[in-house]
N, CA, C and O of each residue as an XYZ file, in Angstrom:
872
protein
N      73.758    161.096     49.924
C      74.029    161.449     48.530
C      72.814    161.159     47.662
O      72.094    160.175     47.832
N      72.664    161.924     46.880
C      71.714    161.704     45.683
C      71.874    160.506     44.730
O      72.881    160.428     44.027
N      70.943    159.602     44.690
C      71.433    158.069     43.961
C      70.792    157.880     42.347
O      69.728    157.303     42.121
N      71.631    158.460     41.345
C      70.974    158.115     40.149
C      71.129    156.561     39.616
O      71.628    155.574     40.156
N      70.359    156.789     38.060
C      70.781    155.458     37.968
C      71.959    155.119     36.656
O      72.176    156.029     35.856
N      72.517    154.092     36.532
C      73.467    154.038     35.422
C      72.742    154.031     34.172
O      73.323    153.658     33.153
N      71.419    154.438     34.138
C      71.071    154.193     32.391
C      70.726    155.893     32.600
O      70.001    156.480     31.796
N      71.333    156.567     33.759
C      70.804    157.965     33.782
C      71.788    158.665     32.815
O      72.887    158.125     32.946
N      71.832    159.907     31.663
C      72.902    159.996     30.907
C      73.782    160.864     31.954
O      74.792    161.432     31.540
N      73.427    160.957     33.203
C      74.990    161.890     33.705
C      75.823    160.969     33.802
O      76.954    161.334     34.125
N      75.543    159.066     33.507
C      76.397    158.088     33.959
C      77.178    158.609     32.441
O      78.238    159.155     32.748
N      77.087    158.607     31.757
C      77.860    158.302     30.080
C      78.932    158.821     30.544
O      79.741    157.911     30.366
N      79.625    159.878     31.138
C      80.900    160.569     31.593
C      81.638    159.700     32.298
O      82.844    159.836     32.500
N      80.795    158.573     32.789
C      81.996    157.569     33.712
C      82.034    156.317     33.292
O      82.925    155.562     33.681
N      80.940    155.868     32.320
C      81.150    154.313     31.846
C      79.973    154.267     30.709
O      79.507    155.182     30.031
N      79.705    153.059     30.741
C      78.407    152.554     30.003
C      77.934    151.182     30.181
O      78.567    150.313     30.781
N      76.770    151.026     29.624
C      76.033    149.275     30.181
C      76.770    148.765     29.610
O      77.435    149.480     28.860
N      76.976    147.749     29.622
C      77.457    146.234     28.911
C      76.726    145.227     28.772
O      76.443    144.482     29.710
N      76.254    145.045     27.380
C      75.422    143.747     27.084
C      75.293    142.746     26.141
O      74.313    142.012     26.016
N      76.892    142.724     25.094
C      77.068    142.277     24.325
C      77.504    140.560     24.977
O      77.808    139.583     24.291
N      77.427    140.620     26.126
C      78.010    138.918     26.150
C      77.249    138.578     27.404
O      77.378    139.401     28.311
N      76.350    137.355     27.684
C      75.459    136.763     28.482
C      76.136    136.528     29.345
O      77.015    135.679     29.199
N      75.981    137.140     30.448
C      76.909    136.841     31.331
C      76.235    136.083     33.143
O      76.540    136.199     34.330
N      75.306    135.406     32.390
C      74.382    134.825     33.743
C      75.346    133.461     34.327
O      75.469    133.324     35.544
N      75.913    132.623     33.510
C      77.006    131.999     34.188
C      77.817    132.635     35.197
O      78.183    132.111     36.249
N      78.105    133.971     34.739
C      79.480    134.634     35.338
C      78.406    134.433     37.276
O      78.466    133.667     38.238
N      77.543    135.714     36.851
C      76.637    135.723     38.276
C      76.445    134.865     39.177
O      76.790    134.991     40.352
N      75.782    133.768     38.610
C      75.388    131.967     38.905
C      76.682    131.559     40.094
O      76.539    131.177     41.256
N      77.616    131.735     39.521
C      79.146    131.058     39.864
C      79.582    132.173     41.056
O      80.378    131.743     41.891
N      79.163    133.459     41.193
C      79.742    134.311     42.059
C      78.876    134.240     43.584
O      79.207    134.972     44.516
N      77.650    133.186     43.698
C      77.302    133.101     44.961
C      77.693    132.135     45.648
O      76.860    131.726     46.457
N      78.927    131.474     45.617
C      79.759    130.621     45.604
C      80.746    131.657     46.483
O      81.114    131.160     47.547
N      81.159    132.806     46.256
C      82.422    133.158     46.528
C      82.141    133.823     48.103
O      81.015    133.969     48.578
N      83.120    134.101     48.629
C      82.606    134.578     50.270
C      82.297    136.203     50.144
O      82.665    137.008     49.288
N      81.643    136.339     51.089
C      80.527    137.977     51.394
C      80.772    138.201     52.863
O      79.991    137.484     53.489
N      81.695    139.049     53.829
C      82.064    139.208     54.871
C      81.078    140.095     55.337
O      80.592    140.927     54.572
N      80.680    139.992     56.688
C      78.964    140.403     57.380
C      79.982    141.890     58.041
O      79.495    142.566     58.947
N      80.994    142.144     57.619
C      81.900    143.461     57.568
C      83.002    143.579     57.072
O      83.908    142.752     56.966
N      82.901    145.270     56.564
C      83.875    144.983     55.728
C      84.089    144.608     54.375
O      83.017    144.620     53.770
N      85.196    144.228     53.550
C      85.177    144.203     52.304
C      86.638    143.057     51.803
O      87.836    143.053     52.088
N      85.792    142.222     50.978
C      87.709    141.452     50.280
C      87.446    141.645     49.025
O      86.404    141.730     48.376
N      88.904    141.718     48.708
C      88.941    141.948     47.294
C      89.816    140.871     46.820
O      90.882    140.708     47.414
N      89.458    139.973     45.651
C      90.154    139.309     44.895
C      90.584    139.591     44.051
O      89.684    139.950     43.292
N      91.757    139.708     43.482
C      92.054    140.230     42.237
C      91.730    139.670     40.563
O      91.409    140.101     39.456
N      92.168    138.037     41.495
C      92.381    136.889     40.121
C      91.446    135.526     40.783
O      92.054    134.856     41.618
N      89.994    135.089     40.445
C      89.834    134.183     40.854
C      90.057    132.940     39.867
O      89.611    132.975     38.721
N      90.612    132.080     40.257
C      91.232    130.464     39.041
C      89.572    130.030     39.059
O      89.517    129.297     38.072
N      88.642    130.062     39.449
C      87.547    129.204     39.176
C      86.311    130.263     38.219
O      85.682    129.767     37.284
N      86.137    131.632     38.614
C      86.128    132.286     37.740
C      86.508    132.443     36.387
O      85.654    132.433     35.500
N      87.593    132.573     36.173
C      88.671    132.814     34.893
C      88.403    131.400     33.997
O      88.621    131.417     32.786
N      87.946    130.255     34.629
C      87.932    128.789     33.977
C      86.170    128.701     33.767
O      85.696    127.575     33.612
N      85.472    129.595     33.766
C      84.435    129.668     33.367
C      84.069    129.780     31.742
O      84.765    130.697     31.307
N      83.090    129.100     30.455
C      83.422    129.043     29.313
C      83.386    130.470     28.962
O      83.790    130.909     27.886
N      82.790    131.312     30.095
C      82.179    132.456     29.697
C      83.030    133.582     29.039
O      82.974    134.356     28.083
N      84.300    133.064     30.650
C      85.532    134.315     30.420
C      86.268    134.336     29.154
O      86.718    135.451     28.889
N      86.460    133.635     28.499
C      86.842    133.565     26.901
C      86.312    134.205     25.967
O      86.898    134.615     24.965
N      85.305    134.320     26.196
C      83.996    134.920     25.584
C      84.422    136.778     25.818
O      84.596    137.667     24.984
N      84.480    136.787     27.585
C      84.477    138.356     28.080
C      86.014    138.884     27.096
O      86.076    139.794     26.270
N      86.999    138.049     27.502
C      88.105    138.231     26.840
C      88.162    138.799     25.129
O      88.541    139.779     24.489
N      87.620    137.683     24.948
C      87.384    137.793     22.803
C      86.391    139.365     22.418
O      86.627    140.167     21.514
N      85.386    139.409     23.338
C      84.422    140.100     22.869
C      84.881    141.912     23.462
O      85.100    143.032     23.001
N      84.821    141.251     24.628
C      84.961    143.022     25.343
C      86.370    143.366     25.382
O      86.579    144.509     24.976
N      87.226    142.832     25.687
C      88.891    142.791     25.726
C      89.580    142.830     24.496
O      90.804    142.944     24.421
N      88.703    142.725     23.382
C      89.281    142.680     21.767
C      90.778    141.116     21.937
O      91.797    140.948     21.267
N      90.339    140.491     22.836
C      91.139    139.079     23.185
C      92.914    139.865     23.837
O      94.071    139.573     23.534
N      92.438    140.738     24.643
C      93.819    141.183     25.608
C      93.694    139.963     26.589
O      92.781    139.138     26.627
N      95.088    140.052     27.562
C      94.801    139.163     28.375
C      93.755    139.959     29.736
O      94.075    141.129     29.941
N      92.591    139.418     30.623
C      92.709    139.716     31.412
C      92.316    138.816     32.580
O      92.459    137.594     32.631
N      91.649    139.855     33.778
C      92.045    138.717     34.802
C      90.030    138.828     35.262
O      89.252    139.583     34.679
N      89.675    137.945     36.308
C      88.057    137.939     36.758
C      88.404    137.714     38.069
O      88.965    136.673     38.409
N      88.009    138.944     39.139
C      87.679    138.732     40.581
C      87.023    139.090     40.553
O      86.350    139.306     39.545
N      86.660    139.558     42.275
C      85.276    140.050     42.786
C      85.959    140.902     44.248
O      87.054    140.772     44.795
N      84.741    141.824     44.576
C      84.920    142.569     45.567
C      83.412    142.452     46.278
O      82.383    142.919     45.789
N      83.514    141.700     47.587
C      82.020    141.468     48.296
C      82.363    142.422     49.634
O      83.422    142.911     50.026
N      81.106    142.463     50.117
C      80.885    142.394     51.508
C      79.774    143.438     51.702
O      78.726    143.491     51.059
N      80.118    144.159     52.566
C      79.359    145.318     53.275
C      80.102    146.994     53.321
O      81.291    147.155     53.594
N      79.399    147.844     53.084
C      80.209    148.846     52.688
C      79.414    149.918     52.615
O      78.400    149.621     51.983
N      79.413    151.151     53.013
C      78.585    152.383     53.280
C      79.441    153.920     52.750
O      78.758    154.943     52.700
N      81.124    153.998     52.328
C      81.292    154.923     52.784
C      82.446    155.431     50.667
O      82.531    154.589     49.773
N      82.764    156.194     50.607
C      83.533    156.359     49.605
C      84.792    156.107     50.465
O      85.304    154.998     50.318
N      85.206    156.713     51.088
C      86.819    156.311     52.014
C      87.957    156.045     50.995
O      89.051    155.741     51.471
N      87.819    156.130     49.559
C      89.402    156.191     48.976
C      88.406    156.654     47.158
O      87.203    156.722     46.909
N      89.642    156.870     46.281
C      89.516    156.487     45.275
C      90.240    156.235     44.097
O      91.071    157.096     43.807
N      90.154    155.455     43.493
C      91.321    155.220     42.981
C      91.241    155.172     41.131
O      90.164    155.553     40.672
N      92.341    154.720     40.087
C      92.012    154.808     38.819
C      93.359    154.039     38.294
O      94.425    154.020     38.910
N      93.157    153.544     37.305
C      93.879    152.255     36.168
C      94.268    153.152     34.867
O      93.731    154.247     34.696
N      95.135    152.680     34.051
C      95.471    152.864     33.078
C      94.279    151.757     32.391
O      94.792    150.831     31.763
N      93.092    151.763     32.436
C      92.284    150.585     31.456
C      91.335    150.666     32.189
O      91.254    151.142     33.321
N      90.313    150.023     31.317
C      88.804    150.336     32.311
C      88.482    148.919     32.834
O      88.846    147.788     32.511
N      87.473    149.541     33.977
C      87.001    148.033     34.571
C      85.561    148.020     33.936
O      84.875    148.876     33.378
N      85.384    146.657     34.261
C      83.890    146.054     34.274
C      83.483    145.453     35.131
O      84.165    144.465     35.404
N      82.473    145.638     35.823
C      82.136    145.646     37.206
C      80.103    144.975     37.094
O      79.123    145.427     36.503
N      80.313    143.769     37.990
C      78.674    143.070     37.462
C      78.068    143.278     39.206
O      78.777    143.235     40.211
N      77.218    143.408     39.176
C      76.639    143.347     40.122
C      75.768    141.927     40.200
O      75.090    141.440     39.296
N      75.973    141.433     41.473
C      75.281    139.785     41.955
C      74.773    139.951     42.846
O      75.071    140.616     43.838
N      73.476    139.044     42.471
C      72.474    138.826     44.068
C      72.038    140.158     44.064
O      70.844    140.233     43.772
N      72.684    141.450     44.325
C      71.373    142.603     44.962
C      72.296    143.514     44.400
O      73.454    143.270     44.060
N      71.461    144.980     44.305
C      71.916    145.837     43.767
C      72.935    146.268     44.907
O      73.082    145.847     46.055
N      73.814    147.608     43.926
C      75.096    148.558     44.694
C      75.198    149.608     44.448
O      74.273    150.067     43.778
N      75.880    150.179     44.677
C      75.567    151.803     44.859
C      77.195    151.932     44.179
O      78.172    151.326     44.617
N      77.191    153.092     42.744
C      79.070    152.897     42.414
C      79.236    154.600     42.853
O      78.517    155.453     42.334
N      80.237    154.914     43.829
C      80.459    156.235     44.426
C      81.625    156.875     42.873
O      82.783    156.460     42.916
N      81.356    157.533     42.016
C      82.197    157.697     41.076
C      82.927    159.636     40.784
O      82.296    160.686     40.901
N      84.440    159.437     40.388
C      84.519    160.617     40.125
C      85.136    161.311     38.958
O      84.905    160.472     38.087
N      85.711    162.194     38.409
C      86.576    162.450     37.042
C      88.306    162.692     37.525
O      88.673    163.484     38.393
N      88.948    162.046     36.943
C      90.006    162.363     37.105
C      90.701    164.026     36.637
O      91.696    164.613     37.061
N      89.442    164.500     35.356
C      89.578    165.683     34.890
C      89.290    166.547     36.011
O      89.704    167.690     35.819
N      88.614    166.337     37.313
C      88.283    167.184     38.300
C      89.580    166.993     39.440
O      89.597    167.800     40.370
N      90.552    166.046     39.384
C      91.852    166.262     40.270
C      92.506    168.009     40.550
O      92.426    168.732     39.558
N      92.761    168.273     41.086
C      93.454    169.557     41.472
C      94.978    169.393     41.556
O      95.630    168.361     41.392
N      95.427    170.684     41.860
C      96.792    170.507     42.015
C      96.962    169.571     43.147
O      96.193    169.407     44.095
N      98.427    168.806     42.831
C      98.530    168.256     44.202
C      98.403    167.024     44.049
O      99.105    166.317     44.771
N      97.384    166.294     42.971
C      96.511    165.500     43.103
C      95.515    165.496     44.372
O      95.407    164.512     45.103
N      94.803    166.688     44.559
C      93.894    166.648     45.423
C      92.462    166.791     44.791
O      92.309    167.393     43.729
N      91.453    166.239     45.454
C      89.991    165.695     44.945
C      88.778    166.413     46.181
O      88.501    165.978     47.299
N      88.400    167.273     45.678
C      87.060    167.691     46.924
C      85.910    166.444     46.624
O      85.470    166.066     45.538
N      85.685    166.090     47.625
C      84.823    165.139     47.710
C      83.451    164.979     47.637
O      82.737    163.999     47.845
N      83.129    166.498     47.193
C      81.845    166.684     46.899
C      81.210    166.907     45.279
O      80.047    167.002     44.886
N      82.627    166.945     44.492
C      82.333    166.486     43.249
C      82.180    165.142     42.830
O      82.488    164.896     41.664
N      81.611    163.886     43.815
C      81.422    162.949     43.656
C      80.070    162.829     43.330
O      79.271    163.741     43.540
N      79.608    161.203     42.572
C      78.319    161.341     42.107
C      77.920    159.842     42.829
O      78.824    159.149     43.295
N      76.785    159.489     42.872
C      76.640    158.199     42.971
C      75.380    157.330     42.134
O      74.199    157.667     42.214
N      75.791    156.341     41.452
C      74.923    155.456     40.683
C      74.234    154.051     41.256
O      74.845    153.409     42.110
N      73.132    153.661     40.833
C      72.535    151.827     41.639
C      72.936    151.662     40.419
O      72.752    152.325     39.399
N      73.749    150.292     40.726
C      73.921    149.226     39.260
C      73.343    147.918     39.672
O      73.783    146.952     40.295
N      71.966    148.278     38.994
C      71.019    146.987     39.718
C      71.522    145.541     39.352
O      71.835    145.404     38.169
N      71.650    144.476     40.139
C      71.659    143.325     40.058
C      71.571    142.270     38.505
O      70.794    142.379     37.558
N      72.375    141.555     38.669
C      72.792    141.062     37.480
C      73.176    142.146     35.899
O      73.261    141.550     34.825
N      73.388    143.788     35.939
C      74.218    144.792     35.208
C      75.462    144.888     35.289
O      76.161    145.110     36.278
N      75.816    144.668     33.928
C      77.216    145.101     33.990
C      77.528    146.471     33.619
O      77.007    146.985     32.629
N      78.172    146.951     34.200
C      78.905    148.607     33.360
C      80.701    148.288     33.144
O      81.398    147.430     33.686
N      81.103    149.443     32.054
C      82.398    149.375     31.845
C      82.690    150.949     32.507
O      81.847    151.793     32.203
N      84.010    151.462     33.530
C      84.078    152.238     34.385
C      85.346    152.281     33.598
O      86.270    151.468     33.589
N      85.157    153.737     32.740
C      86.326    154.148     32.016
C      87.543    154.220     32.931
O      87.381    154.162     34.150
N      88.797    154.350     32.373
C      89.822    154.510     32.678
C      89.781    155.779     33.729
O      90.272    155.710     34.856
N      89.089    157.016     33.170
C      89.113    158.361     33.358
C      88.695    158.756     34.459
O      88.823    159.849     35.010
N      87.896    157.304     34.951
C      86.683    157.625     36.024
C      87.830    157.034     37.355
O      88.718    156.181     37.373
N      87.155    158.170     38.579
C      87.781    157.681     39.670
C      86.728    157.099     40.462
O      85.579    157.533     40.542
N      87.310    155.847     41.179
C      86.069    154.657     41.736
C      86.623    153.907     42.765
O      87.817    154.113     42.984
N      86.034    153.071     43.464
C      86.359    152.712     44.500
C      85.341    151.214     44.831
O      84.676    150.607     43.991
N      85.488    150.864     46.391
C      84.869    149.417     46.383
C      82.846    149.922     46.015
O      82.310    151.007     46.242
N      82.342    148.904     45.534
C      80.962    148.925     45.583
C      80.284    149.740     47.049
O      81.210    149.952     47.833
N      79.035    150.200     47.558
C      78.553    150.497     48.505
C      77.149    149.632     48.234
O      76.625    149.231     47.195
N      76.730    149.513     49.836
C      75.610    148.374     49.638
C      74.157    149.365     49.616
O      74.069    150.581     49.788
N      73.279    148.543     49.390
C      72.590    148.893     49.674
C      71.321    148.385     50.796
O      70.828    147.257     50.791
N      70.983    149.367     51.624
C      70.597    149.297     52.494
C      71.331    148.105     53.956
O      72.531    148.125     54.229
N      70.622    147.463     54.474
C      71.841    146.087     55.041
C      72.484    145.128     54.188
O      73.233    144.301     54.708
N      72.282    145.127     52.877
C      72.009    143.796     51.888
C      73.490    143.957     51.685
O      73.967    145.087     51.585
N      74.318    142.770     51.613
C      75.709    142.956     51.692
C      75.822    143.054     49.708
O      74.851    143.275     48.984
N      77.013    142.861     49.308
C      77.046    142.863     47.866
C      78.022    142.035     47.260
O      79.030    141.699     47.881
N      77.821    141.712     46.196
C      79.267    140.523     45.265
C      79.008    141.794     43.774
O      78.057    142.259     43.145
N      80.465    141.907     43.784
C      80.517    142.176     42.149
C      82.118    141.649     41.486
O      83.284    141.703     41.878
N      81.510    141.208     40.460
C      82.383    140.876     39.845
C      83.658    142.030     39.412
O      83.189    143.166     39.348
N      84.841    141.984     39.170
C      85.712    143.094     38.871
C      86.217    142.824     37.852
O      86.990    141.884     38.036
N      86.202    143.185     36.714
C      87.323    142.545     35.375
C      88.300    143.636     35.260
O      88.230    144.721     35.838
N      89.072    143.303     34.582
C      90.763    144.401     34.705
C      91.507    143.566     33.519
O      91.134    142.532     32.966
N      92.500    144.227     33.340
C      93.791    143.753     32.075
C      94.380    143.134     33.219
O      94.570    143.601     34.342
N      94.663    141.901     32.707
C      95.654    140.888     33.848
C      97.181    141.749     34.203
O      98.000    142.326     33.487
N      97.083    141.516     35.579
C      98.250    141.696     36.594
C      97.782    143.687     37.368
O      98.441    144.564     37.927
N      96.563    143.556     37.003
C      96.255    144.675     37.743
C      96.048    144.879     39.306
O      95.061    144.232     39.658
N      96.542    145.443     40.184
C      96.544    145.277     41.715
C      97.130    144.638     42.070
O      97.269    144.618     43.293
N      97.918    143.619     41.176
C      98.530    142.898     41.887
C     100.012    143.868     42.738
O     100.249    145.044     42.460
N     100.769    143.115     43.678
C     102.041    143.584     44.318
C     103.164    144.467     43.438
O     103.801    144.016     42.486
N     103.257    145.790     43.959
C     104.887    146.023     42.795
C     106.029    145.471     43.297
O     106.390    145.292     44.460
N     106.524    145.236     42.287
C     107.863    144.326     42.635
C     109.338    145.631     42.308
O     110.445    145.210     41.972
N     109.072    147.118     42.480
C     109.951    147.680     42.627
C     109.440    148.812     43.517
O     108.297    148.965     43.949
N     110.627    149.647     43.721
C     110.602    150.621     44.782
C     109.925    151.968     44.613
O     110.773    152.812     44.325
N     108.616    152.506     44.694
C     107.896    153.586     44.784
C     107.927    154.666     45.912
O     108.468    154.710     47.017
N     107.120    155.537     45.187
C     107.381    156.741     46.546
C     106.123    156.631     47.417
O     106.115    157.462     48.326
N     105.151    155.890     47.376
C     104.213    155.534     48.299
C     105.069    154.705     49.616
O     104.631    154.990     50.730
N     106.100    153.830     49.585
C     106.715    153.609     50.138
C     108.160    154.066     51.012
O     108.888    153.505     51.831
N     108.116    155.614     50.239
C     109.180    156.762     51.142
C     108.339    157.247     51.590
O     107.144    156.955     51.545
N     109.047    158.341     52.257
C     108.453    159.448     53.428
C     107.520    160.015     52.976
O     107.619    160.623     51.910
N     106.382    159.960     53.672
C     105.091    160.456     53.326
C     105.154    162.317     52.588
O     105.529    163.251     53.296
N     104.941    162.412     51.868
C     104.356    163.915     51.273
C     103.359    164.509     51.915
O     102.315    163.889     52.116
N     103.529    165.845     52.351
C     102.297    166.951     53.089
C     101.137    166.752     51.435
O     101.635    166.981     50.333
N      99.867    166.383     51.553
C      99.039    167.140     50.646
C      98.895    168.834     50.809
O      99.310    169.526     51.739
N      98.279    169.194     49.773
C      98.517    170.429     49.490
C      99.416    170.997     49.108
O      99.269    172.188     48.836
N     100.718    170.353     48.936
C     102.023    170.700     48.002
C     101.548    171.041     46.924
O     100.496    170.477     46.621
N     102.008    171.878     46.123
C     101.567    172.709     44.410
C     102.221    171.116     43.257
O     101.592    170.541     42.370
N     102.989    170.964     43.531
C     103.889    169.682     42.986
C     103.923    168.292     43.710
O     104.573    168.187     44.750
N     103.157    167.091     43.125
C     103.012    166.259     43.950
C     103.580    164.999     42.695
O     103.229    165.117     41.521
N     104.317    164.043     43.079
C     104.909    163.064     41.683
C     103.418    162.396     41.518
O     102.669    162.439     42.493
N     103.019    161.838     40.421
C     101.682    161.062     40.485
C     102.475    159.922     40.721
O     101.585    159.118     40.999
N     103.802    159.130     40.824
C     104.261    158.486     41.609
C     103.920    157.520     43.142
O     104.099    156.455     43.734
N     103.178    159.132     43.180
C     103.455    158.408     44.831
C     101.938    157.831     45.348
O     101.580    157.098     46.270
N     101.201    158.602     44.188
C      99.953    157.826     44.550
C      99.625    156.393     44.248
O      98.525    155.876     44.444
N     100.985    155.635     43.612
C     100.952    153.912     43.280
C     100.990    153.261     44.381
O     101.981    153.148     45.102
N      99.067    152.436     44.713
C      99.856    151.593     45.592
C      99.720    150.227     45.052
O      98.909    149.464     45.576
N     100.309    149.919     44.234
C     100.088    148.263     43.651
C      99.794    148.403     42.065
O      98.967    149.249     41.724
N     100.545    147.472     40.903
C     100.421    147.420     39.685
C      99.160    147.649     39.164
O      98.212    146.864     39.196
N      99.196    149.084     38.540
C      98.168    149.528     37.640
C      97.184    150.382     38.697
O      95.997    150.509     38.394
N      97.614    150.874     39.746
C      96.346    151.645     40.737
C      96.761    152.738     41.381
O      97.514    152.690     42.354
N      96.404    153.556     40.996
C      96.760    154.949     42.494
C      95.576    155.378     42.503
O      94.595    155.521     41.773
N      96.059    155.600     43.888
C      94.965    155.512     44.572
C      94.953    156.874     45.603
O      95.960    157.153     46.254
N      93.688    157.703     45.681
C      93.789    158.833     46.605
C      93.008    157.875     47.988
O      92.458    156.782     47.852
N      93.134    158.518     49.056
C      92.318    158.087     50.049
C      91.629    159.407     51.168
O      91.830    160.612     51.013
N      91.134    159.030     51.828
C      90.695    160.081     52.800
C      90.928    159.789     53.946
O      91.128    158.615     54.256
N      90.954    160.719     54.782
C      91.803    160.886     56.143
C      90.873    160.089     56.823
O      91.273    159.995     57.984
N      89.614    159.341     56.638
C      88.512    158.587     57.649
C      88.536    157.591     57.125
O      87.814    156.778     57.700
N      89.032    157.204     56.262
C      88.812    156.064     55.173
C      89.077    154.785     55.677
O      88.282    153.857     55.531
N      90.390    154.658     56.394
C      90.690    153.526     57.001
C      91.711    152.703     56.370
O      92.099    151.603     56.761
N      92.268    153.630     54.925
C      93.320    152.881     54.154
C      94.620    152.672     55.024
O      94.764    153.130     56.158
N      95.658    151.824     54.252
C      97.185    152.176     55.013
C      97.707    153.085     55.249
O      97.575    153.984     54.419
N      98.469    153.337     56.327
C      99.090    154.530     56.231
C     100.239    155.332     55.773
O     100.874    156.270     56.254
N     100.321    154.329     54.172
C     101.549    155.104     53.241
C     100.271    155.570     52.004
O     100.695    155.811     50.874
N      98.937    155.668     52.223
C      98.493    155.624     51.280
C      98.414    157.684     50.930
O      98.812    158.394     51.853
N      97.947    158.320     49.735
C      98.647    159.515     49.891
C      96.852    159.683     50.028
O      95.900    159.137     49.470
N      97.017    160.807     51.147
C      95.452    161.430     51.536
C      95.149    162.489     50.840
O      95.410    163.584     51.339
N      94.448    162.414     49.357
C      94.479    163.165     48.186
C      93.196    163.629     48.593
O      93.105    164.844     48.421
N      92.228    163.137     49.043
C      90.475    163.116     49.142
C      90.199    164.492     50.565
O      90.825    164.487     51.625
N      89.368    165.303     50.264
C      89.415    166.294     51.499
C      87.901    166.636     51.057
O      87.405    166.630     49.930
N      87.220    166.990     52.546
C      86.061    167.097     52.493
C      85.573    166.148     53.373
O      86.277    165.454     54.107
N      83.459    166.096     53.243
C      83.113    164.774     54.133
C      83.525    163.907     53.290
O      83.969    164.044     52.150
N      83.206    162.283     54.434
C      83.533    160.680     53.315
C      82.160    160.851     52.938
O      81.265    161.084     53.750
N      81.973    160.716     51.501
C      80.132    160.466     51.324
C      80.164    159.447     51.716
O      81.191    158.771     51.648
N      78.686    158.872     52.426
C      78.036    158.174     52.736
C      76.612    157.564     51.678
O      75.864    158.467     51.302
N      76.369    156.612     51.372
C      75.037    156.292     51.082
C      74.473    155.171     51.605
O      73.302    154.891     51.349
């Protein structure tokens, strides 16, 4: 894939920098957290994070003082393999080394909720940058760059990803994609996320396979 950069203006359609709040504590504190030599974890809510003086700060300033929550998503990672989108935007820091953000428009969904995968773009959000990844934008885990594994921080409106505690249609009988009528229902898999995936991706297998085309790679 072609790798621009986030101060490039084709980024303005999916987010923007963030630099109203110093956020070198936040970074400092995230080489602390674990980086799997494969693969990828995602935290949703870290308690030692969130108790940082900083996050009060992220809260008051960028959050207009909503509640929210501070994880991270590390490891190693090469492929787009899903994508997904929030009712709220994230903010996403990059630690230790740059990442690659595989991004797409939700205005480009098709019937179906289906996504060709070649209307994807990809951005470096060099090391210690933050961006805010509109609501609108469809996104997924960080990609590394080159062997260099990655930490980024994830901010969200608290209780995002977390477990649903009621009964969805991601959890009934799977739907054929390519149906003309698809519930956006069924693409919930967890509070505040639906999520498309691709048939190589490696997601669960109630997840709805919205993504068609190659997996980009970078």
């Amino acid at each position: 894939m072609k790798i621009m950069e986030v101060t490039d203006p084709a980024f303005r359609q999916y987010g923007k920098v963030m630099d109203q709040v110093d956020l070198t504590e936040l970074v400092a504190a995230m080489v602390k957290t674990p980086c799997p030599e494969e693969g990828t974890i995602y935290v949703a809510s870290d308690s030692e994070l969130e108790q940082l003086p900083v996050a009060k700060e992220i809260q008051r300033v960028l959050y207009g003082e909503a509640p929210i929550q501070i994880g991270y998503c590390n490891g190693h990672n090469h492929r787009m393999n899903a994508l997904e989108y929030h009712r709220c935007s994230e903010i996403n820091v990059a630690c230790g080394a740059d990442q690659v953000l595989i991004l797409g428009k939700q205005t480009d969904l098709e019937r179906g909720y289906r996504y060709n995968s070649s209307r994807a773009e990809a951005f470096r959000l060099p090391a210690g940058v933050a961006v805010e990844v509109y609501a609108t934008t469809l996104h997924y885990a960080p990609c590394s760059v080159g062997n260099s594994g990655f930490r980024s921080v994830v901010i969200l409106s608290r209780g995002t990803n977390e477990p649903l505690t009621s009964g969805h249609m991601a959890s009934a009988n799977p739907i054929q994609p390519g149906k003309e009528k698809i519930p956006e229902d069924r693409l919930l898999m967890a509070v505040n996320k639906w999520l498309l995936a691709h048939p190589e991706g490696g997601e669960p297998k109630e997840a709805y396979l919205g993504i068609y085309g190659e997996n980009p790679e970078v």
